[in-house]
N, CA, C and O atoms as a GROMACS GRO file, in nm:
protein
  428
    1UNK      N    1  -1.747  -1.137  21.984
    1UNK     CA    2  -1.708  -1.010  21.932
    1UNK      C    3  -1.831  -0.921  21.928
    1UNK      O    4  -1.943  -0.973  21.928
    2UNK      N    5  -1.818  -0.790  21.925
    2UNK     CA    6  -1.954  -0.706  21.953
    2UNK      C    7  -1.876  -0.595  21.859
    2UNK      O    8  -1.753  -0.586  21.856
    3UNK      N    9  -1.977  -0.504  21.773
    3UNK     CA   10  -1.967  -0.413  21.697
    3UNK      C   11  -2.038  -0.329  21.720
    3UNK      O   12  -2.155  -0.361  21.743
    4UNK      N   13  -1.993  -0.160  21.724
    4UNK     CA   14  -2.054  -0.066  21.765
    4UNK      C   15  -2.080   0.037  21.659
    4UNK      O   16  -1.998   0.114  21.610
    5UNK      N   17  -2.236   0.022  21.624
    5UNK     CA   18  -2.259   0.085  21.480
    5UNK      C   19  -2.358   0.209  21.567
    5UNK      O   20  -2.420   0.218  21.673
    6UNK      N   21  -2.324   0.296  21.442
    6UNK     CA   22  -2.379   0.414  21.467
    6UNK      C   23  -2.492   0.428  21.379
    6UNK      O   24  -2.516   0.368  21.275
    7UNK      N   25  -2.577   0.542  21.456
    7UNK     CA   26  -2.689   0.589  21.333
    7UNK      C   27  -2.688   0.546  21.199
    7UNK      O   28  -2.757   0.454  21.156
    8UNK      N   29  -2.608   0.614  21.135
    8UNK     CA   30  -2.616   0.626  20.964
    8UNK      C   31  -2.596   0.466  20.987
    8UNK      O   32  -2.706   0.412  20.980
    9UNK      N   33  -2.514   0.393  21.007
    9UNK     CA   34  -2.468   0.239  20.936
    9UNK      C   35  -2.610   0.151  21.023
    9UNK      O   36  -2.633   0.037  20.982
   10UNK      N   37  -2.683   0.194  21.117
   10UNK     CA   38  -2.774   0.131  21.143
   10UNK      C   39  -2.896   0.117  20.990
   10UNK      O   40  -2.949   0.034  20.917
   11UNK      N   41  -2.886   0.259  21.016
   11UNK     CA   42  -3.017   0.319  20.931
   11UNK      C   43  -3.006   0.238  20.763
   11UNK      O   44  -3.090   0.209  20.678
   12UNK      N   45  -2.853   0.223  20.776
   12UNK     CA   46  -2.815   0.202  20.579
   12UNK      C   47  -2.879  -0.002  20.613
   12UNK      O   48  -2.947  -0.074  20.540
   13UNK      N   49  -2.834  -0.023  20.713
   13UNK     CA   50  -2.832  -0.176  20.771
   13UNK      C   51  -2.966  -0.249  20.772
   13UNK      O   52  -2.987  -0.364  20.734
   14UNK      N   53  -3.071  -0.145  20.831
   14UNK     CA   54  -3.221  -0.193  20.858
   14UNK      C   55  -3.304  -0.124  20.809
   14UNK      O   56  -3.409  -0.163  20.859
   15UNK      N   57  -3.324  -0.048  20.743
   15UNK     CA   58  -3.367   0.049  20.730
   15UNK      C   59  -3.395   0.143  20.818
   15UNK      O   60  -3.444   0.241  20.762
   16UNK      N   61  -3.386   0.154  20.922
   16UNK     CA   62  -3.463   0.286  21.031
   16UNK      C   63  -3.333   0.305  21.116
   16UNK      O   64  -3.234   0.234  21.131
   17UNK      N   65  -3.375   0.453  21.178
   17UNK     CA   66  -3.260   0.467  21.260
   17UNK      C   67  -3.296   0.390  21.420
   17UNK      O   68  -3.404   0.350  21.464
   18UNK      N   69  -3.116   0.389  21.500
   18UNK     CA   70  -3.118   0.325  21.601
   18UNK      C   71  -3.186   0.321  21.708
   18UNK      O   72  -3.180   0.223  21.782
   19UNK      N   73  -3.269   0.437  21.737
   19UNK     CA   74  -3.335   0.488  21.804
   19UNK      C   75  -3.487   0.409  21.816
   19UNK      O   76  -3.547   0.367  21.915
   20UNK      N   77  -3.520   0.409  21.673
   20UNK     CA   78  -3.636   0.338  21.649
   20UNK      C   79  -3.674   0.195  21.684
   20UNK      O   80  -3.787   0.160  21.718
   21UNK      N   81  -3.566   0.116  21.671
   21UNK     CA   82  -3.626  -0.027  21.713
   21UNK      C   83  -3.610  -0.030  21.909
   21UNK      O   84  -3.665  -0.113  21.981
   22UNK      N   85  -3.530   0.072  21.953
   22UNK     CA   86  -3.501   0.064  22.062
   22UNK      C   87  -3.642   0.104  22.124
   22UNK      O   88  -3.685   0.033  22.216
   23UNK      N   89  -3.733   0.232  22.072
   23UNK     CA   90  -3.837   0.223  22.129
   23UNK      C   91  -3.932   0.158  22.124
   23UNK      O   92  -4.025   0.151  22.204
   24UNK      N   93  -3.916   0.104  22.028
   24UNK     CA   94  -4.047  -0.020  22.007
   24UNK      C   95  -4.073  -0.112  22.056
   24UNK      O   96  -4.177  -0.175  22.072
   25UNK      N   97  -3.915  -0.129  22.099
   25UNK     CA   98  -3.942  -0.260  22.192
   25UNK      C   99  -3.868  -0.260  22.360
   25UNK      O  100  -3.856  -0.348  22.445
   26UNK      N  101  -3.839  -0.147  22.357
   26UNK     CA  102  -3.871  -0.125  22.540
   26UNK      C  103  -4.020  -0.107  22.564
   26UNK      O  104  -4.068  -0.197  22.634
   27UNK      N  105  -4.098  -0.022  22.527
   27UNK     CA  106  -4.251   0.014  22.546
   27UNK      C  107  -4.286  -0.143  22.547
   27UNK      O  108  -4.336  -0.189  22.650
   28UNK      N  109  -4.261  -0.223  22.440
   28UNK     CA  110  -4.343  -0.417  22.479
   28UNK      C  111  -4.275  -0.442  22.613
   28UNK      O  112  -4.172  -0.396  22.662
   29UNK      N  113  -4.366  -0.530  22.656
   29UNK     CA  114  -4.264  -0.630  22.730
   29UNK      C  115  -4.195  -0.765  22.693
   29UNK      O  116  -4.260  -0.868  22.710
   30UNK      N  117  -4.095  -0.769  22.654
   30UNK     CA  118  -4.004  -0.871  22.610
   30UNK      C  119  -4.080  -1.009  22.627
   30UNK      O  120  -4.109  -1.061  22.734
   31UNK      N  121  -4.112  -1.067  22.479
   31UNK     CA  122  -4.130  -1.244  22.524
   31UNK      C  123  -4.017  -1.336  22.477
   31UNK      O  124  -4.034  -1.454  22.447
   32UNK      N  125  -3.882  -1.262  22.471
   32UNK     CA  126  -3.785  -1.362  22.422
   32UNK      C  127  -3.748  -1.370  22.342
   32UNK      O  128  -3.643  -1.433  22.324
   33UNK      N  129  -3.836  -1.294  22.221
   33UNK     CA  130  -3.812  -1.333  22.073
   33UNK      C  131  -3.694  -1.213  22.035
   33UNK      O  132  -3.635  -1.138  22.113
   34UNK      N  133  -3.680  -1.222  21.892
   34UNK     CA  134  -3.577  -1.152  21.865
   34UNK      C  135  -3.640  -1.011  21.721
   34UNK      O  136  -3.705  -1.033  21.619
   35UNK      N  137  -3.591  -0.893  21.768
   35UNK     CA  138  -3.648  -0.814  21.655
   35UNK      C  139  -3.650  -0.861  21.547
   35UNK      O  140  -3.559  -0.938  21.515
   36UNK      N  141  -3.729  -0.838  21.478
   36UNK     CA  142  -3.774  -0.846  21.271
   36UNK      C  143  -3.618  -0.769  21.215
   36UNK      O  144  -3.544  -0.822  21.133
   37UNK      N  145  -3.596  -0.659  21.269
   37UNK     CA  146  -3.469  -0.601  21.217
   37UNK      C  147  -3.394  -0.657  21.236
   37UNK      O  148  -3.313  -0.650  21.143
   38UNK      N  149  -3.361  -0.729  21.323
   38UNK     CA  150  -3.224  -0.816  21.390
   38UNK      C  151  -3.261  -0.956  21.278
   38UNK      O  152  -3.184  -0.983  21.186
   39UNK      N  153  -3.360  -1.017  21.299
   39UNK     CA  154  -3.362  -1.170  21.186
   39UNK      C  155  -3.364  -1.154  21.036
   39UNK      O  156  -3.328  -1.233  20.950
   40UNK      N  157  -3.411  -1.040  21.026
   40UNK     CA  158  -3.389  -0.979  20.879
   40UNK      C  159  -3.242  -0.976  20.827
   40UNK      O  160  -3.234  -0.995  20.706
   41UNK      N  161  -3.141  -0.960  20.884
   41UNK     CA  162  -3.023  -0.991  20.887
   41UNK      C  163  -2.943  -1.128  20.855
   41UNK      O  164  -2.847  -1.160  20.784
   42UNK      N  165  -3.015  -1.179  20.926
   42UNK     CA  166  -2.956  -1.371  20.918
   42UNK      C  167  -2.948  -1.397  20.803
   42UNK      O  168  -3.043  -1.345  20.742
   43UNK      N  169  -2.873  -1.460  20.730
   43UNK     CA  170  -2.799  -1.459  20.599
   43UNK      C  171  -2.761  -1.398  20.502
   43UNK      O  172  -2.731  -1.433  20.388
   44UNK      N  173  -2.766  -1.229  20.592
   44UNK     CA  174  -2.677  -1.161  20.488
   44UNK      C  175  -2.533  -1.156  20.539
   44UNK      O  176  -2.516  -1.165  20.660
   45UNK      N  177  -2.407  -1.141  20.442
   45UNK     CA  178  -2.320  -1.107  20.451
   45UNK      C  179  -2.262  -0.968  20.449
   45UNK      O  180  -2.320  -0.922  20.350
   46UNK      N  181  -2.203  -0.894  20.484
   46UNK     CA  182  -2.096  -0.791  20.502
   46UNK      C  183  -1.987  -0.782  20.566
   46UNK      O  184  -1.952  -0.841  20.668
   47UNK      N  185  -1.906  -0.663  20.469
   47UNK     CA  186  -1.736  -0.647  20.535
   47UNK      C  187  -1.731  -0.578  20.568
   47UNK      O  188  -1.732  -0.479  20.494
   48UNK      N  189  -1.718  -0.558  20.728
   48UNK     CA  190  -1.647  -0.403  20.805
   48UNK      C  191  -1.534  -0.376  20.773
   48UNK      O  192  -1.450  -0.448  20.719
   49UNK      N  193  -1.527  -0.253  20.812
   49UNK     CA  194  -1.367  -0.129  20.847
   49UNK      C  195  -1.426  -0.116  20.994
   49UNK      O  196  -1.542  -0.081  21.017
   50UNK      N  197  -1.340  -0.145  21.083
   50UNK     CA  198  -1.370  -0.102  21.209
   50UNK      C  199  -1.219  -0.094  21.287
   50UNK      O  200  -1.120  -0.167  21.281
   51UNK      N  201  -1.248   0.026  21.360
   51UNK     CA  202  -1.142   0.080  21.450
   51UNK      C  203  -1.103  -0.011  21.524
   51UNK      O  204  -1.183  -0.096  21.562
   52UNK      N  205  -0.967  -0.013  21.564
   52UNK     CA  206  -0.875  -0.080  21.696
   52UNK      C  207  -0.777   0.004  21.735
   52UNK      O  208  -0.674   0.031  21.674
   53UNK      N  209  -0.818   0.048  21.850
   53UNK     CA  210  -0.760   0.104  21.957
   53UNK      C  211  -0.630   0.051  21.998
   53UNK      O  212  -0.614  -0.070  21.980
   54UNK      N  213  -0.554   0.104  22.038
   54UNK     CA  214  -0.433   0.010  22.132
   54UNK      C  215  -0.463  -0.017  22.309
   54UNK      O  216  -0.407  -0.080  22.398
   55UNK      N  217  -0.585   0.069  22.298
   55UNK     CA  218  -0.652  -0.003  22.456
   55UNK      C  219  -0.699  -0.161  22.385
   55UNK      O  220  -0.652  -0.270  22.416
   56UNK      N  221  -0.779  -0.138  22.308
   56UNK     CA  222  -0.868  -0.270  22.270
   56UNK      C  223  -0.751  -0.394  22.248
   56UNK      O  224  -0.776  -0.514  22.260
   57UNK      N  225  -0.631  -0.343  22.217
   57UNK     CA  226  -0.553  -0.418  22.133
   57UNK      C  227  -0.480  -0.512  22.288
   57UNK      O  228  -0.473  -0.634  22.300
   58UNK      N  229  -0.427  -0.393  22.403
   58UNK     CA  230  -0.357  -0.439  22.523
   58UNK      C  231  -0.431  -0.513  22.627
   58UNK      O  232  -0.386  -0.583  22.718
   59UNK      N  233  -0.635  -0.462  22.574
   59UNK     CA  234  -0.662  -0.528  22.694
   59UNK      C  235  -0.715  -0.644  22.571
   59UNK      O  236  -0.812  -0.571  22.556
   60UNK      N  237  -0.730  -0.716  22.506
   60UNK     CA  238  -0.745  -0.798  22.419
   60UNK      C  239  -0.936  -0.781  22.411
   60UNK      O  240  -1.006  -0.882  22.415
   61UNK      N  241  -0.987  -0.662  22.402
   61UNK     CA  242  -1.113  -0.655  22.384
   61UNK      C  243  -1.194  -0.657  22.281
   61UNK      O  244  -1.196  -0.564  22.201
   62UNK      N  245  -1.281  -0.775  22.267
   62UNK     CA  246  -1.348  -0.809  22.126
   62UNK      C  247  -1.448  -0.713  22.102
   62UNK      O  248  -1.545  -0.767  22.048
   63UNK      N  249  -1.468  -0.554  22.125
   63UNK     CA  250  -1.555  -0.499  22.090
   63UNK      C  251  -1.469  -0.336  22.012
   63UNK      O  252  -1.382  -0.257  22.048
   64UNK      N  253  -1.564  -0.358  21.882
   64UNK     CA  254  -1.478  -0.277  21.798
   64UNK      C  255  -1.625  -0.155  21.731
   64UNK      O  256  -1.741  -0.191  21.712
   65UNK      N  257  -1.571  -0.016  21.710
   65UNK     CA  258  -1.664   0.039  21.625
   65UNK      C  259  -1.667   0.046  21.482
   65UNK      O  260  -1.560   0.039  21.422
   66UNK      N  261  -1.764   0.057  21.424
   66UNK     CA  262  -1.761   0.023  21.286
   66UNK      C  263  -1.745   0.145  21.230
   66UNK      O  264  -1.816   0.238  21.269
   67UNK      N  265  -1.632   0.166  21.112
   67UNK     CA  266  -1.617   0.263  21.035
   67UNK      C  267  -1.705   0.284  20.878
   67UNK      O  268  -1.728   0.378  20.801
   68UNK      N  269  -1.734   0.151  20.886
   68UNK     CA  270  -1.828   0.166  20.711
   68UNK      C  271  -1.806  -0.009  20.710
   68UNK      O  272  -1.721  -0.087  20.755
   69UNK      N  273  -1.941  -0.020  20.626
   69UNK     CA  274  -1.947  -0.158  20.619
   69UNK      C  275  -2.045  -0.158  20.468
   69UNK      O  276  -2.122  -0.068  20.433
   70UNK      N  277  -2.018  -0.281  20.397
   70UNK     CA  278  -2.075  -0.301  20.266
   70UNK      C  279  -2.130  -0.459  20.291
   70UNK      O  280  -2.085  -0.538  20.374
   71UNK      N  281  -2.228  -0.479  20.207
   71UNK     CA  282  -2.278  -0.579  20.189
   71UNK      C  283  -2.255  -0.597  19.980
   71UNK      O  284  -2.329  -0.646  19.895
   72UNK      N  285  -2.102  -0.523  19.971
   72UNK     CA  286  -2.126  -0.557  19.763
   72UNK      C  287  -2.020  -0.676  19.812
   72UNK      O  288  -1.933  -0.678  19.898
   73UNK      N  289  -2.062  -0.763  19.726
   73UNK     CA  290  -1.986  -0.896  19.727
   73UNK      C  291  -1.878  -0.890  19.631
   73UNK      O  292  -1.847  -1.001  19.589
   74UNK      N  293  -1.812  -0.796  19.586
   74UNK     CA  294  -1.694  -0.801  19.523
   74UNK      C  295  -1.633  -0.710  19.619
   74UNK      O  296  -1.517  -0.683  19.590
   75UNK      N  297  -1.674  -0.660  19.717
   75UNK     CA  298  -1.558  -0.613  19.832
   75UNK      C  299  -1.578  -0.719  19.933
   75UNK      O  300  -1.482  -0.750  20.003
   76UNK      N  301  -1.700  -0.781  19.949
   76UNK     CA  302  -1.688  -0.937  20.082
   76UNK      C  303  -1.616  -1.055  19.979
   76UNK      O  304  -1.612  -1.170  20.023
   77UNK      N  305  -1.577  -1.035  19.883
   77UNK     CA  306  -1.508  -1.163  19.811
   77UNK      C  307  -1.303  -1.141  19.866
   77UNK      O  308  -1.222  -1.212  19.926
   78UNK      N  309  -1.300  -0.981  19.792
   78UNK     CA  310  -1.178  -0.942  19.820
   78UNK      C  311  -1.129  -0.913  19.945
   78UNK      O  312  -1.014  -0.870  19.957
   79UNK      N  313  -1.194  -0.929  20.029
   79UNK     CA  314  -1.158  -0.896  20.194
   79UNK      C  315  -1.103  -1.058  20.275
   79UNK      O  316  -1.013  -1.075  20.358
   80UNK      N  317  -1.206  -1.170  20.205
   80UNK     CA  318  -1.232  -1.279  20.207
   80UNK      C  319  -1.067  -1.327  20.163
   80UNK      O  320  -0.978  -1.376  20.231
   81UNK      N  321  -1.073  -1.292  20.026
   81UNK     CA  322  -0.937  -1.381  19.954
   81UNK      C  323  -0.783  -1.302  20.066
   81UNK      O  324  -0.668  -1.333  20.036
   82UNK      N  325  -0.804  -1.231  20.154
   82UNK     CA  326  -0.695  -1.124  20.206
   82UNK      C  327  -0.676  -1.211  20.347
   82UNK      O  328  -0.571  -1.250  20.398
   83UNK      N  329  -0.838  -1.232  20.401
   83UNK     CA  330  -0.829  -1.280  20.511
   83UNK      C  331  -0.843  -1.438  20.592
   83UNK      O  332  -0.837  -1.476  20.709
   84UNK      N  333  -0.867  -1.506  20.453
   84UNK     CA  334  -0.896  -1.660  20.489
   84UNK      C  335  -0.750  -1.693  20.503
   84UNK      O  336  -0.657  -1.613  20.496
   85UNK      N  337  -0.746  -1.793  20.520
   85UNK     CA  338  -0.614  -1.851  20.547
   85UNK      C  339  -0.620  -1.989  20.428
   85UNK      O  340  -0.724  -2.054  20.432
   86UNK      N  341  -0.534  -2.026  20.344
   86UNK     CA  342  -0.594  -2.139  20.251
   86UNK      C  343  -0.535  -2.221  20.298
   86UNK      O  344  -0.426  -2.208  20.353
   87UNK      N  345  -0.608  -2.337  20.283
   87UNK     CA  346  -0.628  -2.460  20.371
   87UNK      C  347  -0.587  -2.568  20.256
   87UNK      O  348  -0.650  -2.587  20.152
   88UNK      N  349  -0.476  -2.629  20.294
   88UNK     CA  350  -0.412  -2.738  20.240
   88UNK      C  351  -0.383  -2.850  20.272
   88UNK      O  352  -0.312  -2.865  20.371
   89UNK      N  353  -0.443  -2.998  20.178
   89UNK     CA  354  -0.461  -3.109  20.226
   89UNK      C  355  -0.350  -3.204  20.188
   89UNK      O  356  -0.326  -3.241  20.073
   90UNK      N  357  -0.276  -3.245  20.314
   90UNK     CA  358  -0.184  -3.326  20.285
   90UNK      C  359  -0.230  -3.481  20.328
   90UNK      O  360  -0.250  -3.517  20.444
   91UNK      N  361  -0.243  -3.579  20.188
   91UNK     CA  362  -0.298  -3.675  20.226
   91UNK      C  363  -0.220  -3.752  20.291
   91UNK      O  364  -0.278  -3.837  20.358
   92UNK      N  365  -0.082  -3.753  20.296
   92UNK     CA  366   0.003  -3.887  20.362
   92UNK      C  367  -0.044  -3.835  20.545
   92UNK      O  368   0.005  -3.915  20.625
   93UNK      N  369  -0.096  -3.764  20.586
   93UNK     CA  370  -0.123  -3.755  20.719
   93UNK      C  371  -0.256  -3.714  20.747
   93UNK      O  372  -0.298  -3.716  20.863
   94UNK      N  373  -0.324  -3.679  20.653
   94UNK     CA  374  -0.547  -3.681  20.666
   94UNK      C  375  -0.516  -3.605  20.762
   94UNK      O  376  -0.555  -3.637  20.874
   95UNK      N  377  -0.414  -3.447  20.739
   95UNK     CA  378  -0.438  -3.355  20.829
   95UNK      C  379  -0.457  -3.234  20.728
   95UNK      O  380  -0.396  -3.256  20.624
   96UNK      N  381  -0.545  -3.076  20.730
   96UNK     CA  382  -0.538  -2.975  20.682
   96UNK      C  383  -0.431  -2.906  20.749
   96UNK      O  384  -0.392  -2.958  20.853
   97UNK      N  385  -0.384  -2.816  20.717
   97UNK     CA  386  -0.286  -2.730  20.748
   97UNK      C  387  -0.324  -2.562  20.693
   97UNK      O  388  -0.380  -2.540  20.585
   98UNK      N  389  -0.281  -2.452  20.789
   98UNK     CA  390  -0.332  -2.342  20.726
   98UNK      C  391  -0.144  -2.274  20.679
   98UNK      O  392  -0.029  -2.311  20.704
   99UNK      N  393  -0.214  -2.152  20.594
   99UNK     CA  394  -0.098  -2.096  20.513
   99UNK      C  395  -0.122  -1.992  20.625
   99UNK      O  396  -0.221  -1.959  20.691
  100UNK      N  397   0.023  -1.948  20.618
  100UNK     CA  398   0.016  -1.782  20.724
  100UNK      C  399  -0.059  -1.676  20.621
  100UNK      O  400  -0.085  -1.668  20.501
  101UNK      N  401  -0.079  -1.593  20.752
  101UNK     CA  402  -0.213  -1.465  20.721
  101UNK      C  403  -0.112  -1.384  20.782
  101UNK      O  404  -0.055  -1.408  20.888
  102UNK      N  405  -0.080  -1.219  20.654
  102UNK     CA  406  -0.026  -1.089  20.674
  102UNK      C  407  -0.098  -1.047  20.804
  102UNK      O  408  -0.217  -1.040  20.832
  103UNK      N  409  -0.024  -1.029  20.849
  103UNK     CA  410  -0.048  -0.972  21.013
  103UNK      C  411  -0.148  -0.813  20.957
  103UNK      O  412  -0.125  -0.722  20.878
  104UNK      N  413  -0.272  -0.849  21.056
  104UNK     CA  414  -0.342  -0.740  21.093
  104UNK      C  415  -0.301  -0.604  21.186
  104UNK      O  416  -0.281  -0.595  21.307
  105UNK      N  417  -0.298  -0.497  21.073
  105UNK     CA  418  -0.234  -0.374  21.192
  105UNK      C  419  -0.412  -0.287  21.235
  105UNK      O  420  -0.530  -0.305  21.202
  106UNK      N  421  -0.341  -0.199  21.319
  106UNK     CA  422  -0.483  -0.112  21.366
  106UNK      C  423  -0.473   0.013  21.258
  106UNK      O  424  -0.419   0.027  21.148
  107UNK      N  425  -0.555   0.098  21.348
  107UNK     CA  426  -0.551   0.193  21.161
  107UNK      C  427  -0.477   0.293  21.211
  107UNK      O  428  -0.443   0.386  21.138
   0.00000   0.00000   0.00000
């Protein structure tokens, strides 16, 4: 899946705008590694709002733009309890089973 963030949600995300890490590191020459802004990331959580198209939807395309995204954990808790599926253990068969999930519409 790929997410297409803009300025402001970059800027709120890493601190700097998008522009900025892009020049910093075209001017290097690439040794593989991965930006400080990009690993600075790795274990945080957040919940998007992001657009779906009915192109994205017909051609089944995993790339969506982001409308606003939070990192407060009482909106990644409640997005969480909406969108997990709860998982129920039936021991006479040592199989999990999921509960149905309210169908996702586009906006």
């Amino acid at each position: 899946m790929s997410l297409s963030l803009f300025n402001n949600e970059v800027q709120a995300m890493v601190g700097r705008f998008a522009y900025q890490p892009c020049k910093k590191y075209a001017k290097s020459e690439s040794d593989g590694s991965i930006p400080t802004e990009i690993t600075n990331l790795i274990g945080n959580k957040y919940a998007f709002k992001v657009a779906i198209d009915d192109y994205n939807v017909k051609k089944l395309l995993p790339v969506f733009t982001v409308l606003r995204f939070s990192n407060n954990r009482e909106i990644i808790n409640s997005v969480l309890a909406c969108a997990t599926p709860i998982k129920t253990f039936c021991s006479h068969d040592n199989e999990a089973t999921s509960n149905t999930v309210s169908a996702i519409t586009s906006l």
